[in-house]
C-alpha positions as CSV (number, residue, x, y, z in Angstrom):
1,X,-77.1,165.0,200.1
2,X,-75.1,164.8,203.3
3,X,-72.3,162.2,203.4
4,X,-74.3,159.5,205.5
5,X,-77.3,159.6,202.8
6,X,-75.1,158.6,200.4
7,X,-73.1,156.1,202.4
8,X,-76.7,154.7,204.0
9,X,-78.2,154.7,200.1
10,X,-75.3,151.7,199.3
11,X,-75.5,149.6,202.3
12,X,-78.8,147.3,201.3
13,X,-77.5,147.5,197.9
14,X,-74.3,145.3,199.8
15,X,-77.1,143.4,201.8
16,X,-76.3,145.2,204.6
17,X,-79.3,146.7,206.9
18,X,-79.5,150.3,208.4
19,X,-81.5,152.3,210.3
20,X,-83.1,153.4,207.0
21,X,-84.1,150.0,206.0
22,X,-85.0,148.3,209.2
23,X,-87.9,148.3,211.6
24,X,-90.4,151.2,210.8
25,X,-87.9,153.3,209.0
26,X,-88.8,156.3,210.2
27,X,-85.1,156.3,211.6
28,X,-82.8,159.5,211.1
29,X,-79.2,160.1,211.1
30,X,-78.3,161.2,214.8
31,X,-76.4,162.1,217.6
32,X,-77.8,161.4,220.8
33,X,-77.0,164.0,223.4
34,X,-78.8,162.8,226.4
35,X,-80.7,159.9,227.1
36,X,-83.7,159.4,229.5
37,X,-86.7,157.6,230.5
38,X,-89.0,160.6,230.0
39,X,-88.5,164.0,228.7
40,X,-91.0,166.5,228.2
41,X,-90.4,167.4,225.2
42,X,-92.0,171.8,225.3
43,X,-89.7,171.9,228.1
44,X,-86.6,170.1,227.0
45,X,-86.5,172.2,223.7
46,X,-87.5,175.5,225.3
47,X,-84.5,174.8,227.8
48,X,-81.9,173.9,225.0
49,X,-83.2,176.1,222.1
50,X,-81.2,175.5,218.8
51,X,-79.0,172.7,218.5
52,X,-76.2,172.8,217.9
53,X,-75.9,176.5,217.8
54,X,-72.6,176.2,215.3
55,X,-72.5,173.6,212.9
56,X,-70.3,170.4,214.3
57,X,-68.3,168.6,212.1
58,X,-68.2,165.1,212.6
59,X,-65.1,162.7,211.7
60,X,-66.2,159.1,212.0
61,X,-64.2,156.5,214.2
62,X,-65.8,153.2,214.1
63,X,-68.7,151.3,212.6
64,X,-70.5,148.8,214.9
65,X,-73.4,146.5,214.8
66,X,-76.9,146.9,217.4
67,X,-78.4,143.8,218.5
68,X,-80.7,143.9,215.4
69,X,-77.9,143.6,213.2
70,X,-78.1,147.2,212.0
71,X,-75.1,148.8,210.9
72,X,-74.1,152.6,213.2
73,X,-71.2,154.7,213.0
74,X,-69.5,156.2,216.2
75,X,-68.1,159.5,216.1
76,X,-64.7,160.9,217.3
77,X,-65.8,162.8,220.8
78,X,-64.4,166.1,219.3
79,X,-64.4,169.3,221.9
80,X,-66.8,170.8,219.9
81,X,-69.2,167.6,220.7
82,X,-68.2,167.4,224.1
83,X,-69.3,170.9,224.7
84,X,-72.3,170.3,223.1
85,X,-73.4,167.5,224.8
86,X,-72.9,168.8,228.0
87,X,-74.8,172.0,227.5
88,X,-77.6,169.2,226.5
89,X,-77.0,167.7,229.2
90,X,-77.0,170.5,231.7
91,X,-80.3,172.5,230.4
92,X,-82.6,169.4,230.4
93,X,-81.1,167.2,233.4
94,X,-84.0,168.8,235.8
95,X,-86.4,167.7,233.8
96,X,-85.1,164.2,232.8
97,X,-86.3,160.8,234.0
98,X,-84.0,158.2,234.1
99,X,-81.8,156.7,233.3
């Protein structure tokens, strides 16, 4: 089990809501690497293609609380993430919709 499952497995135990356990819980662990209105989605993953093509290793920075009162943890913006997210970035900004 990756180290979030296990780390996200304890938190309602502690009375403490996640992703996992709130709304519809369809929720996965993530890293958002772009953000828009509208994406299309056959296009956006024909344009990126695997992600991330090398595994990124994560080292977590800060926990922080969203509006719902759901627990998320911020990640150190590595190179290796960096360089990720802009290739994201740069193979589906033509296609994006806002933001």
């Amino acid at each position: 089990m990756p180290p979030y499952g296990k780390f996200g497995k304890r938190l309602p135990h502690k009375g403490l809501p996640s992703l996992a356990t709130l709304t519809h819980r369809l929720h996965q662990p993530h890293v958002s690497l772009t953000v828009a209105e509208f994406l299309p989605v056959r296009d956006a993953l024909d344009a990126v293609g695997a992600i991330p093509p090398q595994p990124i290793r994560f080292l977590i920075e800060a926990v922080g609380v969203f509006p719902q009162g759901a627990l998320f943890l911020a990640c150190v913006a590595s190179r290796d993430l960096l360089d990720e997210q802009r290739r994201v970035h740069n193979a589906v900004d033509s296609l994006a919709v806002g933001p």
